[in-house]
TORKOL-4160 file (C-alpha; in steps of 0.2 Angstrom, whole numbers, padded with zeros to 4 digits, m for minus):
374
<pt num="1" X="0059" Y="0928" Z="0492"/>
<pt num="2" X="0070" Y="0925" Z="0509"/>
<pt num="3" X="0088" Y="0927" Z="0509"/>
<pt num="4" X="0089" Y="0908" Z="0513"/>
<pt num="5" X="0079" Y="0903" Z="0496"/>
<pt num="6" X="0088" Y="0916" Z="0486"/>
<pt num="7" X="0104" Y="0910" Z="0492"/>
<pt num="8" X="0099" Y="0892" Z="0489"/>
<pt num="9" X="0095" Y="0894" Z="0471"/>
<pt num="10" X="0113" Y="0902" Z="0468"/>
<pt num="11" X="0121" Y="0887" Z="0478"/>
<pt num="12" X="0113" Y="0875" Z="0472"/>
<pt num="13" X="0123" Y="0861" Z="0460"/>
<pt num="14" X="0115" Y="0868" Z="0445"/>
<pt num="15" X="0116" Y="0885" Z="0446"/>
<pt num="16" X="0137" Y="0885" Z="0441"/>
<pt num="17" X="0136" Y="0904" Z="0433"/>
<pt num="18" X="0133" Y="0911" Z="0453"/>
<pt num="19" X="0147" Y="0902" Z="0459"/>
<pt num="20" X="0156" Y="0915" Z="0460"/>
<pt num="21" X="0143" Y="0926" Z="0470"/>
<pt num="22" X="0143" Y="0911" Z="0481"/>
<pt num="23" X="0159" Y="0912" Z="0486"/>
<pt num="24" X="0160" Y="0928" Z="0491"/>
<pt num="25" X="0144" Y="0928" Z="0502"/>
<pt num="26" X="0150" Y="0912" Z="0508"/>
<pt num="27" X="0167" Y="0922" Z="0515"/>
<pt num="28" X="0156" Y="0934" Z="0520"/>
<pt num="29" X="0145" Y="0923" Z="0531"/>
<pt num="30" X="0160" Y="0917" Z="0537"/>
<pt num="31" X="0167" Y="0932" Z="0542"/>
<pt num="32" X="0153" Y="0936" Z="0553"/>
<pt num="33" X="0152" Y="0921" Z="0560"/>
<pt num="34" X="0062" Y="0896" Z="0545"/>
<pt num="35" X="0007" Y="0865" Z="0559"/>
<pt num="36" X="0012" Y="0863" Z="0575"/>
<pt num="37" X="0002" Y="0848" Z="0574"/>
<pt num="38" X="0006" Y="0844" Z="0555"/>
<pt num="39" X="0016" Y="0845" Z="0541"/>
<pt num="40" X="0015" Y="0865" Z="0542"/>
<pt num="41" X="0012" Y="0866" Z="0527"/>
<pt num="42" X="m0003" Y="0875" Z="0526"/>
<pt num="43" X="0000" Y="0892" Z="0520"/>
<pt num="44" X="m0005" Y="0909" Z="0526"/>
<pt num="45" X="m0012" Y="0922" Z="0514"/>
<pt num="46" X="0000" Y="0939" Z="0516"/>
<pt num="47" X="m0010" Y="0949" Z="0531"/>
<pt num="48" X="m0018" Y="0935" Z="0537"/>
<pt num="49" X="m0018" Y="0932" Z="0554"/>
<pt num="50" X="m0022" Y="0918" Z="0565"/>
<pt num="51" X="m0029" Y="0918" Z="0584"/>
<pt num="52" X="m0020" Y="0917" Z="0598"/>
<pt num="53" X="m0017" Y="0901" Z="0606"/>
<pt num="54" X="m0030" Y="0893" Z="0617"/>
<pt num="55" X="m0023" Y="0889" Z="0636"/>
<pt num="56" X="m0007" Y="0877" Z="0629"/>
<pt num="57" X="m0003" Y="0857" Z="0638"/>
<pt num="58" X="0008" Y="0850" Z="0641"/>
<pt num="59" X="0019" Y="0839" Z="0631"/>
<pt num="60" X="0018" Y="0821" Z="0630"/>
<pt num="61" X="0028" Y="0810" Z="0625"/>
<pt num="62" X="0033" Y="0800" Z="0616"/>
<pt num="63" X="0029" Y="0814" Z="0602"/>
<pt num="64" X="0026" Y="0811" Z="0583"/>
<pt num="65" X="0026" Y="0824" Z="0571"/>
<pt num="66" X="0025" Y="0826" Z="0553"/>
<pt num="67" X="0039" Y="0837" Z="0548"/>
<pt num="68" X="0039" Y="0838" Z="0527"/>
<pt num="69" X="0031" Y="0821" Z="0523"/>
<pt num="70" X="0044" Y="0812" Z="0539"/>
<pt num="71" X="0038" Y="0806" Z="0554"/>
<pt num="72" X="0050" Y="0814" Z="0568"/>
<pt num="73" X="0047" Y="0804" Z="0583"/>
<pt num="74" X="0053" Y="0812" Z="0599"/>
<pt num="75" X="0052" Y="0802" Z="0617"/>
<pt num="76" X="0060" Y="0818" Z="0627"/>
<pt num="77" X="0064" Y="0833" Z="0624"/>
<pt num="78" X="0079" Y="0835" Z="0615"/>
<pt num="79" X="0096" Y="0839" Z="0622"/>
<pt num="80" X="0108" Y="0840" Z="0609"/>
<pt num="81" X="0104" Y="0851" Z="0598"/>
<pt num="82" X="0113" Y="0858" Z="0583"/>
<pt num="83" X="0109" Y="0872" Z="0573"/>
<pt num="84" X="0112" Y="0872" Z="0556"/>
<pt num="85" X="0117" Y="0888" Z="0547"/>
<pt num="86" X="0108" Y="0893" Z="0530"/>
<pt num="87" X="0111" Y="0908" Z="0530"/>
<pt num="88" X="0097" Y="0910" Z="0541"/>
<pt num="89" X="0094" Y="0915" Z="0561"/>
<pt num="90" X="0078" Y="0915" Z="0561"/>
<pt num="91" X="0080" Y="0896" Z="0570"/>
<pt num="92" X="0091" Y="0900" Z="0583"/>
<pt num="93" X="0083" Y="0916" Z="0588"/>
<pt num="94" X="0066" Y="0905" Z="0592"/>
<pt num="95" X="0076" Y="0894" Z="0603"/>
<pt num="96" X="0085" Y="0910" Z="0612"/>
<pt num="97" X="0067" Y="0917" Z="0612"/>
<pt num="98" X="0060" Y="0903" Z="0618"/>
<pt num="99" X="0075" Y="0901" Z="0632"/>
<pt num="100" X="0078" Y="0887" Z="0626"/>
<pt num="101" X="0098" Y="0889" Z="0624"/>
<pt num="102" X="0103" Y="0874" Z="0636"/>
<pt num="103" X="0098" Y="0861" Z="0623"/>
<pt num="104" X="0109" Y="0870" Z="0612"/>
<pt num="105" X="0126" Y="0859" Z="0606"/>
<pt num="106" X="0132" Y="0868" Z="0593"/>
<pt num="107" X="0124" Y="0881" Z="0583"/>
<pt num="108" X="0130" Y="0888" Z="0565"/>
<pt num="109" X="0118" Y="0903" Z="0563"/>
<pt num="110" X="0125" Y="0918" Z="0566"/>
<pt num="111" X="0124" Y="0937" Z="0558"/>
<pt num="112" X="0133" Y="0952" Z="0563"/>
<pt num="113" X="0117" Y="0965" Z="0566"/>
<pt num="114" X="0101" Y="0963" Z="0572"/>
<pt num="115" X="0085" Y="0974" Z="0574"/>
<pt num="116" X="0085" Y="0968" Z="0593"/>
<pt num="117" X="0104" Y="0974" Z="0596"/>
<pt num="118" X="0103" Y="0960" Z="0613"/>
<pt num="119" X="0101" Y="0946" Z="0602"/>
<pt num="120" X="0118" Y="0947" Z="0593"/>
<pt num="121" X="0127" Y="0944" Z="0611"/>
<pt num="122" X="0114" Y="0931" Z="0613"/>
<pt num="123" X="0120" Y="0920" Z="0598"/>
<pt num="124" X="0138" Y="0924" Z="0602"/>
<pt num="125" X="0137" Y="0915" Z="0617"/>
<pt num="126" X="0130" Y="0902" Z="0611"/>
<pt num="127" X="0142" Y="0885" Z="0608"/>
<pt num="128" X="0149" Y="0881" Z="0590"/>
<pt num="129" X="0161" Y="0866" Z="0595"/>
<pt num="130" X="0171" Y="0872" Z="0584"/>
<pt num="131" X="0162" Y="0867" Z="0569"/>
<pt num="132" X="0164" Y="0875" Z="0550"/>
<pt num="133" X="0156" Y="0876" Z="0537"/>
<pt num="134" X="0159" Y="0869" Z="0518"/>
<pt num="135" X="0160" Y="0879" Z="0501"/>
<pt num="136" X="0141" Y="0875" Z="0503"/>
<pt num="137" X="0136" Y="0886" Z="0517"/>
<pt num="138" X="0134" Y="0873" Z="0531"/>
<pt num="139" X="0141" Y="0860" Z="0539"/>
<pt num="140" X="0147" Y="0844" Z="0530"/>
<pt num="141" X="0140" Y="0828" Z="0535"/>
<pt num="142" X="0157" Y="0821" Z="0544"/>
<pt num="143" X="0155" Y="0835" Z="0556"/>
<pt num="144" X="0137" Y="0833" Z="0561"/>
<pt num="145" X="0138" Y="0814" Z="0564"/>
<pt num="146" X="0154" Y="0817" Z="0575"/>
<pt num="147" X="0146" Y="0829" Z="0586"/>
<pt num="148" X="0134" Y="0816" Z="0591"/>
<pt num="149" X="0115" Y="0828" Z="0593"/>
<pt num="150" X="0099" Y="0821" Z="0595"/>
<pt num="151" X="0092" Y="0835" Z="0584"/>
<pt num="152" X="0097" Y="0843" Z="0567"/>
<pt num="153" X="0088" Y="0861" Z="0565"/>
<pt num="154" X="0089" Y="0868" Z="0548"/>
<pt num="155" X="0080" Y="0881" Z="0543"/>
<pt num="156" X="0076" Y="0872" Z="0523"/>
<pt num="157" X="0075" Y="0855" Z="0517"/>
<pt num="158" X="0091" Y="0861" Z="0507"/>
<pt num="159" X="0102" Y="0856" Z="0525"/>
<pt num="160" X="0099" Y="0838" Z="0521"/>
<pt num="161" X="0104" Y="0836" Z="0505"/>
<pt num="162" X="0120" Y="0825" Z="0500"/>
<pt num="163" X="0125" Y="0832" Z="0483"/>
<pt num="164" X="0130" Y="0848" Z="0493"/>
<pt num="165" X="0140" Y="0837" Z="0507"/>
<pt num="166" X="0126" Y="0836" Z="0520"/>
<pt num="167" X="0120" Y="0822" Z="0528"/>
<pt num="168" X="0104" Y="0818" Z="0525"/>
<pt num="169" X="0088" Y="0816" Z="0537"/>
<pt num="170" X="0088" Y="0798" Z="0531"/>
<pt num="171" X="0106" Y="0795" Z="0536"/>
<pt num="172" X="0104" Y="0804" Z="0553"/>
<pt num="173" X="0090" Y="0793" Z="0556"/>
<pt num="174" X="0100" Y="0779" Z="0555"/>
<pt num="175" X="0113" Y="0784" Z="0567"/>
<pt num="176" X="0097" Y="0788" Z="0580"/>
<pt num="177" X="0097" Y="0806" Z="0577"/>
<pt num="178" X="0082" Y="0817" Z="0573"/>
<pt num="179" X="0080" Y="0830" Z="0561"/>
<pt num="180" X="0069" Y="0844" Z="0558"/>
<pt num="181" X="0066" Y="0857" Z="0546"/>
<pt num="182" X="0056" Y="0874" Z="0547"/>
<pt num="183" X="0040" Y="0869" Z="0539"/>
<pt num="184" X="0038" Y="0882" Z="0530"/>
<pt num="185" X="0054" Y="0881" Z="0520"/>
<pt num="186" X="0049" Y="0862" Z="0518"/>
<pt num="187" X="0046" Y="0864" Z="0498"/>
<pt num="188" X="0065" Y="0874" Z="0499"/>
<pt num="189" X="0077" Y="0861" Z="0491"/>
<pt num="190" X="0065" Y="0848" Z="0490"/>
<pt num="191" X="0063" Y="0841" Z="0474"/>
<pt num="192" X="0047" Y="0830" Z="0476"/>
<pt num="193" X="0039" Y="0843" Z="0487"/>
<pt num="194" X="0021" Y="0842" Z="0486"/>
<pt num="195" X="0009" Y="0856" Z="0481"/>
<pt num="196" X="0004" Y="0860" Z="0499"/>
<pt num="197" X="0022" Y="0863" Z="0505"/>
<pt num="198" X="0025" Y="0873" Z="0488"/>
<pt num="199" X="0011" Y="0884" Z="0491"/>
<pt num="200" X="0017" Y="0888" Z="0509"/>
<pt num="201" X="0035" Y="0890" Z="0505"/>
<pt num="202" X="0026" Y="0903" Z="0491"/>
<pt num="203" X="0017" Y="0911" Z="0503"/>
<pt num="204" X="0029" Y="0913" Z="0518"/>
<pt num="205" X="0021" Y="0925" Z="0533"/>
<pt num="206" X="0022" Y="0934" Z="0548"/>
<pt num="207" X="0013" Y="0920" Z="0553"/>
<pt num="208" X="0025" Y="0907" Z="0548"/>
<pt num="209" X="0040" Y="0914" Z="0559"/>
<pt num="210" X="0025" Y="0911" Z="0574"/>
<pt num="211" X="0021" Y="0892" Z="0568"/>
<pt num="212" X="0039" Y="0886" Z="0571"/>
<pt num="213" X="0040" Y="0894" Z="0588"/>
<pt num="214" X="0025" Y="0884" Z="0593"/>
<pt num="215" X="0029" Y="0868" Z="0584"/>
<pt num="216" X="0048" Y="0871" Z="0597"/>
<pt num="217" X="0036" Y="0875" Z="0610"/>
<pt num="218" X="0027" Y="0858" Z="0609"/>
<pt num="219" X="0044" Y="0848" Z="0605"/>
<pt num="220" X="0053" Y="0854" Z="0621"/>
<pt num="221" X="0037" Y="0855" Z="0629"/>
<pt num="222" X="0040" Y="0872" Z="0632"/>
<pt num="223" X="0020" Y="0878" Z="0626"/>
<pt num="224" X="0015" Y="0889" Z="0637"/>
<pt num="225" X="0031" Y="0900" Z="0636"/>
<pt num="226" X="0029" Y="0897" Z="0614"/>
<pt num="227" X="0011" Y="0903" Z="0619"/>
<pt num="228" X="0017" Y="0919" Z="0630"/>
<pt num="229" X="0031" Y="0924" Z="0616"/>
<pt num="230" X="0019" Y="0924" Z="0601"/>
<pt num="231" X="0006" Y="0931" Z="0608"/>
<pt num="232" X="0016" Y="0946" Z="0613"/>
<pt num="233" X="0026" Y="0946" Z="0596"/>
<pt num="234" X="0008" Y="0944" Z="0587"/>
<pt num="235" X="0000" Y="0957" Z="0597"/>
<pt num="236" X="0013" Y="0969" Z="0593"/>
<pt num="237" X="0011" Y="0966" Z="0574"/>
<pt num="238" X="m0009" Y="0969" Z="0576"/>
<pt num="239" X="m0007" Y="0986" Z="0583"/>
<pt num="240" X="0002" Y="0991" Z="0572"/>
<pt num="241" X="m0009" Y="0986" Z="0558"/>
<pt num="242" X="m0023" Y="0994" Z="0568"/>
<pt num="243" X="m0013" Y="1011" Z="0568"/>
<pt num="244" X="m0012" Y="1011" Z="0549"/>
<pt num="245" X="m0029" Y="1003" Z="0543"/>
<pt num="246" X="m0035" Y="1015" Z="0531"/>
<pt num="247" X="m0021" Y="1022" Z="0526"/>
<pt num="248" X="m0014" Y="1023" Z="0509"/>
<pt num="249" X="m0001" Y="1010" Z="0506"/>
<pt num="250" X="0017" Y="1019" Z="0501"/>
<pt num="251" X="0028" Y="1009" Z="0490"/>
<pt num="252" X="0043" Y="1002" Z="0499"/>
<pt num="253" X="0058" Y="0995" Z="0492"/>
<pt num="254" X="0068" Y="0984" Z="0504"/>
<pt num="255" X="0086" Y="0983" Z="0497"/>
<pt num="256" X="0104" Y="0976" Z="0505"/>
<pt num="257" X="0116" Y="0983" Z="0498"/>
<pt num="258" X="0129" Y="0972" Z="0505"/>
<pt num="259" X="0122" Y="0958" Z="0496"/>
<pt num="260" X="0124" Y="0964" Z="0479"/>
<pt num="261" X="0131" Y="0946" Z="0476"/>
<pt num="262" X="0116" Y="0939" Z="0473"/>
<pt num="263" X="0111" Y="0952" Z="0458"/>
<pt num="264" X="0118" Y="0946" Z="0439"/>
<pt num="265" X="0121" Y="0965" Z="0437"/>
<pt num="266" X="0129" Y="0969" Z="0454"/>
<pt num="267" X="0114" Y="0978" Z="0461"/>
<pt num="268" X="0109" Y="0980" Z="0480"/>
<pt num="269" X="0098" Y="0961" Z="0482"/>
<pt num="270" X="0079" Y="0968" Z="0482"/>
<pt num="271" X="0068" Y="0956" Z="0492"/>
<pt num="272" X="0052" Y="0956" Z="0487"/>
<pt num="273" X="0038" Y="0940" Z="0489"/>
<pt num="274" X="0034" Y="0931" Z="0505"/>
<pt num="275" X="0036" Y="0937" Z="0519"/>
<pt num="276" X="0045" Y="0952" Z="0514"/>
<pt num="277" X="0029" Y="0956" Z="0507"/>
<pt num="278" X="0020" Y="0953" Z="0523"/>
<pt num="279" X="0030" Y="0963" Z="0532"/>
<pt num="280" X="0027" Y="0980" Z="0524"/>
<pt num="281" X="0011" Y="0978" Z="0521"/>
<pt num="282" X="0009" Y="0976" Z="0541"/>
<pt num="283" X="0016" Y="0991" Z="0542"/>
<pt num="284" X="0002" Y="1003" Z="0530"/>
<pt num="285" X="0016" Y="0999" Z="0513"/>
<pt num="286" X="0016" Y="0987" Z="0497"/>
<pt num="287" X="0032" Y="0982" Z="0490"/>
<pt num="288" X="0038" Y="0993" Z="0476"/>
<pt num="289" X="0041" Y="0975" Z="0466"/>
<pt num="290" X="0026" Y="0967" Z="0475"/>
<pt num="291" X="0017" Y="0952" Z="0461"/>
<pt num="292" X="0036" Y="0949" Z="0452"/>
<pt num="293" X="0042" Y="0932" Z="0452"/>
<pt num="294" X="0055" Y="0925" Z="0464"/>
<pt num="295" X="0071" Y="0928" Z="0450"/>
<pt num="296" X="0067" Y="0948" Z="0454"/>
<pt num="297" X="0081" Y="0949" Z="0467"/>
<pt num="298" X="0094" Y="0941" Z="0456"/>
<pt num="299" X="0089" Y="0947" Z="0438"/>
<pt num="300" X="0085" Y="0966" Z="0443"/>
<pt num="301" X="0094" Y="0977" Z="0429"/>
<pt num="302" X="0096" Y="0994" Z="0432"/>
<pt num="303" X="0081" Y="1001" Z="0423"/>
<pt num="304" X="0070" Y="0992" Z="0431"/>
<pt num="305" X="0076" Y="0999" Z="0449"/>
<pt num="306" X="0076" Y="1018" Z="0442"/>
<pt num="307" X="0056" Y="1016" Z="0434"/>
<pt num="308" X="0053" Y="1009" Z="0451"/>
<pt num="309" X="0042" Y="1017" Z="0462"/>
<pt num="310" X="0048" Y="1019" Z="0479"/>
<pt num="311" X="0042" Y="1032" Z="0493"/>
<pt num="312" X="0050" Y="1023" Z="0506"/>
<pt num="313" X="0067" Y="1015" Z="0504"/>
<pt num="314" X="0073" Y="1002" Z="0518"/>
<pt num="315" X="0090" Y="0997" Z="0518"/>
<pt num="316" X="0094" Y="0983" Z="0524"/>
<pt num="317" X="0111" Y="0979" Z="0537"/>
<pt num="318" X="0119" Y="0959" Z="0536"/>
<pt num="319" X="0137" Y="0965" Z="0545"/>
<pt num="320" X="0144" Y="0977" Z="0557"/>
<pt num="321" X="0155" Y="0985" Z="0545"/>
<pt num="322" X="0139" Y="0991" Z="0532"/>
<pt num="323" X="0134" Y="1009" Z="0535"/>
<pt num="324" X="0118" Y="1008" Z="0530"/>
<pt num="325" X="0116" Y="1027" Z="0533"/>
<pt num="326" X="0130" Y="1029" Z="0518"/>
<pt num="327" X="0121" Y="1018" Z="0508"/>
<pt num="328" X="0104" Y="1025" Z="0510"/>
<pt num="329" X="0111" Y="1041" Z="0502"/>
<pt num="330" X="0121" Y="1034" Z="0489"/>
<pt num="331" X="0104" Y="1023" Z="0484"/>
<pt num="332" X="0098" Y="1045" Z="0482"/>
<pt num="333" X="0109" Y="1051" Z="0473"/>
<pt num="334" X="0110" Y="1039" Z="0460"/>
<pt num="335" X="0091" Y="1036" Z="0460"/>
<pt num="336" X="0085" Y="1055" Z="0461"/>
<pt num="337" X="0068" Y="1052" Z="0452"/>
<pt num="338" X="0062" Y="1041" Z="0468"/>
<pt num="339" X="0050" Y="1051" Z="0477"/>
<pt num="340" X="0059" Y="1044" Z="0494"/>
<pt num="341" X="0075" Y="1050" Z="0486"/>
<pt num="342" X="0066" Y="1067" Z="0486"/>
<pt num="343" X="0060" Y="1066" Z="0504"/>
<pt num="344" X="0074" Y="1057" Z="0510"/>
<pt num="345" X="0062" Y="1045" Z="0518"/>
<pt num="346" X="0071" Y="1028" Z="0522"/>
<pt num="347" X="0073" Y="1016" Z="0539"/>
<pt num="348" X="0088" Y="1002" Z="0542"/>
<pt num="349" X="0082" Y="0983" Z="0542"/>
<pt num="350" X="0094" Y="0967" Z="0547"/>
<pt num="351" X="0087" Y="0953" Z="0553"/>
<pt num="352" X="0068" Y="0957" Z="0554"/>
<pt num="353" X="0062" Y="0956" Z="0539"/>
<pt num="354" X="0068" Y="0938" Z="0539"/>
<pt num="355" X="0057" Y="0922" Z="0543"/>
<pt num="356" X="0061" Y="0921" Z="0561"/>
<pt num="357" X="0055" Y="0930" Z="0578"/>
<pt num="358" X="0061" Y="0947" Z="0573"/>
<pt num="359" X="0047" Y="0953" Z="0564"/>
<pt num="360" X="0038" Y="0963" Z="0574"/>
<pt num="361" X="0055" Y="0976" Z="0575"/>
<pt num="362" X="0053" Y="0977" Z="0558"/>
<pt num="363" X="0033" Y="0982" Z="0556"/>
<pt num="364" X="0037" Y="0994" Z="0569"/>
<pt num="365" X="0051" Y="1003" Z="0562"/>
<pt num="366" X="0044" Y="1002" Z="0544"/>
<pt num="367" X="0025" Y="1010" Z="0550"/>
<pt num="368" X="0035" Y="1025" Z="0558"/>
<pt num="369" X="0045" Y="1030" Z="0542"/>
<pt num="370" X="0028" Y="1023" Z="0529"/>
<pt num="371" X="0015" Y="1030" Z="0542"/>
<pt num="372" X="0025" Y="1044" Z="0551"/>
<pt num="373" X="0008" Y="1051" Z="0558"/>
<pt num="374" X="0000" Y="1034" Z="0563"/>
């Protein structure tokens, strides 16, 4: 489960006994101010890998594409482009990636860490227009229509909806503005999603963070520069699978402490499914909750975290004022039966274990604490 879906089911209209815990993340957030030819909706079994990209064209327009069941029509590249936030930077770090921080009006994404330290600058400098966001985590319809884009980028289906004071991809439309959501979140806050989009949302990837940079690359017609980026970031992750092939998978647990709001009983949030799944297991592990259902990270109770098995703790950074190092030990001590708690074997994780661009620092530094002799 990504941060993003988690954090939708507890700021979602229905789910009132989280509204508290919304809240605070929400001033938290604040604070430190996810085909390329389809739907993308096809999904990608965890460790599956797909083959590099053939010699990429050129875009031409005018382009049609098939973003969750809408037909997004572009007959340029886009201009003005802004970023929506939920709780996500997965999206605006494939556009930084991709160099494609020009077309950037206004973007909402922003965390206070990252795995690649230059990519927190990066964002900073990056326009907001002075934007902000509403009690639901992004920014309200009024504001989005005002700034005039010619894209809306949000990384779920979620980012369009009107009960929580966005505008909708219908209403954008109608005042000529395009909208696009990662497809692989397209089943995240979609009510009539279909089971294609369900089953990818289910099985989010490695490979999914790569889809959305080459659907970008085709949209700005930027492909051969998608093409160069993911088949460096791809090639990364494959050698570090080669390195632990063979190997016996450790159980990992992958925990952030500073987002205990999202856990009924005040627990670090453990991620577990998708493509924090994919991740470890990239990198020689299986996740200590690997198979649990998607309420894991906010229905944990404390006995369920001390029978865990866990060899290899990551702790996981969303601020500059966490010390994960701290937290890492205070996980020990009060877990002592862990057999990482007895080797004191743990790594730090922010954004990379996140749908977005970032993954490959994370499979790197989770194989040299899993696999320390690959």
């Amino acid at each position: 489960m990504s941060f993003p879906r988690a954090l939708a089911r507890a700021s979602s209209p229905s789910a009132t006994r989280h509204g508290r815990a919304v809240k605070t993340l929400a001033a938290l957030t604040a604070a430190v101010v996810l085909t390329a030819t389809g739907c993308g909706t096809e999904p990608v079994r965890s460790g599956a890998s797909a083959p590099d990209d053939a010699a990429p064209r050129r875009t031409s327009y005018p382009l049609t594409v098939d973003n969750c069941g809408q037909k997004v029509r572009f007959t340029r590249p886009p201009s003005r482009v802004l970023i929506l936030n939920g709780t996500s930077v997965g999206e605006v770090e494939s556009f930084i990636m991709l160099g494609l921080t020009r077309p950037i009006l206004a973007n909402v994404q922003h965390y206070g860490v990252s795995d690649d330290p230059s990519m927190v600058a990066a964002i900073k400098a990056l326009p907001t227009r002075g934007l902000t966001m509403n009690k639901n985590f992004d920014v309200p319809a009024e504001q989005v229509l005002a700034a005039r884009p010619d894209l809306v980028v949000s990384t779920w289906s979620g980012g369009f909806d009107a009960r929580n004071g966005f505008a909708t991809r219908e209403r954008l439309a109608a005042a000529g503005i395009n909208s696009l959501v990662n497809p692989v979140n397209c089943a995240n806050g979609k009510p009539d999603a279909s089971p294609a989009e369900k089953e990818a949302w289910r099985h989010a990837s490695i490979e999914s963070s790569f889809r959305f940079m080459t659907l970008l690359g085709r949209i700005f017609d930027v492909q051969a520069k998608a093409a160069q980026t993911v088949g460096a970031l791809r090639a990364r992750v494959r050698d570090v699978r080669a390195k632990v092939a063979g190997k016996p998978p450790r159980k990992v647990l992958i925990a952030y402490p500073g987002m205990s709001m999202m856990n009924a009983n005040g627990l670090p949030a453990i991620m577990t499914g998708g493509i924090y799944d994919d991740v470890i297991k990239a990198a020689g592990g299986v996740n200590s909750f690997a198979g649990r259902s998607e309420d894991t990270t906010r229905t944990l109770n404390k006995e369920q975290l001390a029978t865990a098995q866990v060899d290899v703790l990551v702790v996981g950074a969303f601020t500059l004022t966490e010390k994960p190092a701290e937290e890492a030990q205070r996980l020990f001590a009060a877990y002592p039966q862990w057999q990482a708690s007895k080797t004191r074997s743990y790594t730090v994780v922010s954004d990379g274990a996140y749908l977005g661009p970032m993954n490959a620092w994370a499979v790197e530094k989770f194989a040299k604490v899993i696999h320390p002799d690959a």
